[in-house]
N, C-alpha and C positions, 0 to 999 in steps of 0.2 A: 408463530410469526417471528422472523429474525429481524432485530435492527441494529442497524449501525452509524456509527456517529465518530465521525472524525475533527483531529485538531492539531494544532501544532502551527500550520500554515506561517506563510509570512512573509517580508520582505528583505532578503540576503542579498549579500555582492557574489562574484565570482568569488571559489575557493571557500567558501564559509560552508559548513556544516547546520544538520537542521535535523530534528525527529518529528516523524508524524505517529499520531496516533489514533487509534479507532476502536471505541469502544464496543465492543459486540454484544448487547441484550438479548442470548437466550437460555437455555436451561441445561443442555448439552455442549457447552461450548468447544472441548476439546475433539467434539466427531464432526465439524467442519475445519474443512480447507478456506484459509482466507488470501487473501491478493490485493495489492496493489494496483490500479488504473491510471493513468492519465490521460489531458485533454486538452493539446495548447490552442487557443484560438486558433480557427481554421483548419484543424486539420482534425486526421481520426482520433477516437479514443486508441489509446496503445497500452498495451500491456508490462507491467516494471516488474514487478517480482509475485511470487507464491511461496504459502507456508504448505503444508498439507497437514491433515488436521493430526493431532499429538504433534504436531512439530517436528516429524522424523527425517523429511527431506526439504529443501528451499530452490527456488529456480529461479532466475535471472534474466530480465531480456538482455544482449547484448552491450548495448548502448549505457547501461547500467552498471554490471558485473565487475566489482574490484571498488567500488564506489558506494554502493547502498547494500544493505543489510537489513535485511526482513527477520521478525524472531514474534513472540506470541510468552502467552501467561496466561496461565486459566484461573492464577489467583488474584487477578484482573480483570477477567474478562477481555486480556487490550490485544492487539495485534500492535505491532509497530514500523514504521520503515525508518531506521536511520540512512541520513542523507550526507556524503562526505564529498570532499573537494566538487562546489554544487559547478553547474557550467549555465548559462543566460540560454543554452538550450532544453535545462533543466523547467524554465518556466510553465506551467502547468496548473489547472484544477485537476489535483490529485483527490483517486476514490478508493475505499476499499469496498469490498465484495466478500460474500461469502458463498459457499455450497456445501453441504451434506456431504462426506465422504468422498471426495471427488480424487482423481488422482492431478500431482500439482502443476503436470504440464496442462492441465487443459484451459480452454479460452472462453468457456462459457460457465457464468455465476448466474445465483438466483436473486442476489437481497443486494442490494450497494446503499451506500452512503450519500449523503449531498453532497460530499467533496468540501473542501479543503484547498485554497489558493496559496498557491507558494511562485515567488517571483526573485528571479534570480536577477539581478545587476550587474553588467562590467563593467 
């Protein structure tokens, strides 16, 4: 059983920076792929970023790319996403996700987190 547990969350203005973090509980940590989620009210869950497990490659939705930086520690256990110049479209319950060897463009996880609320202000 994998679990994961995120934190960081919180309440920023525009342009403020933020780390989240997601602690991963299992025994092989470095042979999963983990990822970031999100979920603003009202609309779908979207996809923000991917690690692939060892950490060899990272992937970015759009809307993201040049701004947030995904990166991993196996002498942690953590995943992370740092969060840079945030934007009030940035507002979300953020999740991570994990899977088994996965490669890092993909869109489907096995184990996710409760999420993590992060709210952006202008």
């Amino acid at each position: 059983q994998v679990q994961l547990v995120e934190s960081g969350g919180g309440l920023v203005q525009a342009g403020d920076s933020l780390r989240l973090s997601c602690v991963v509980s299992v025994r092989t940590f470095d042979d999963y792929t983990l990822a970031w989620f999100r979920q603003a009210p009202g609309k779908e869950r979207e996809f923000v970023a991917a690690i692939s497990w060892r950490g060899l490659a990272t992937y970015y939705a759009d809307s993201v790319k040049g701004r947030f930086t995904t990166s991993r520690t196996s002498a942690k256990n953590t995943v992370y996403l740092q969060m840079n110049n945030l934007k009030p479209e940035d507002t979300a319950v953020y999740y991570c996700a994990a899977r088994y060897r996965a490669p890092v463009i993909i869109m489907d996880y096995d184990y996710w987190g409760q999420g993590t609320q992060v709210t952006v202000s202008s």
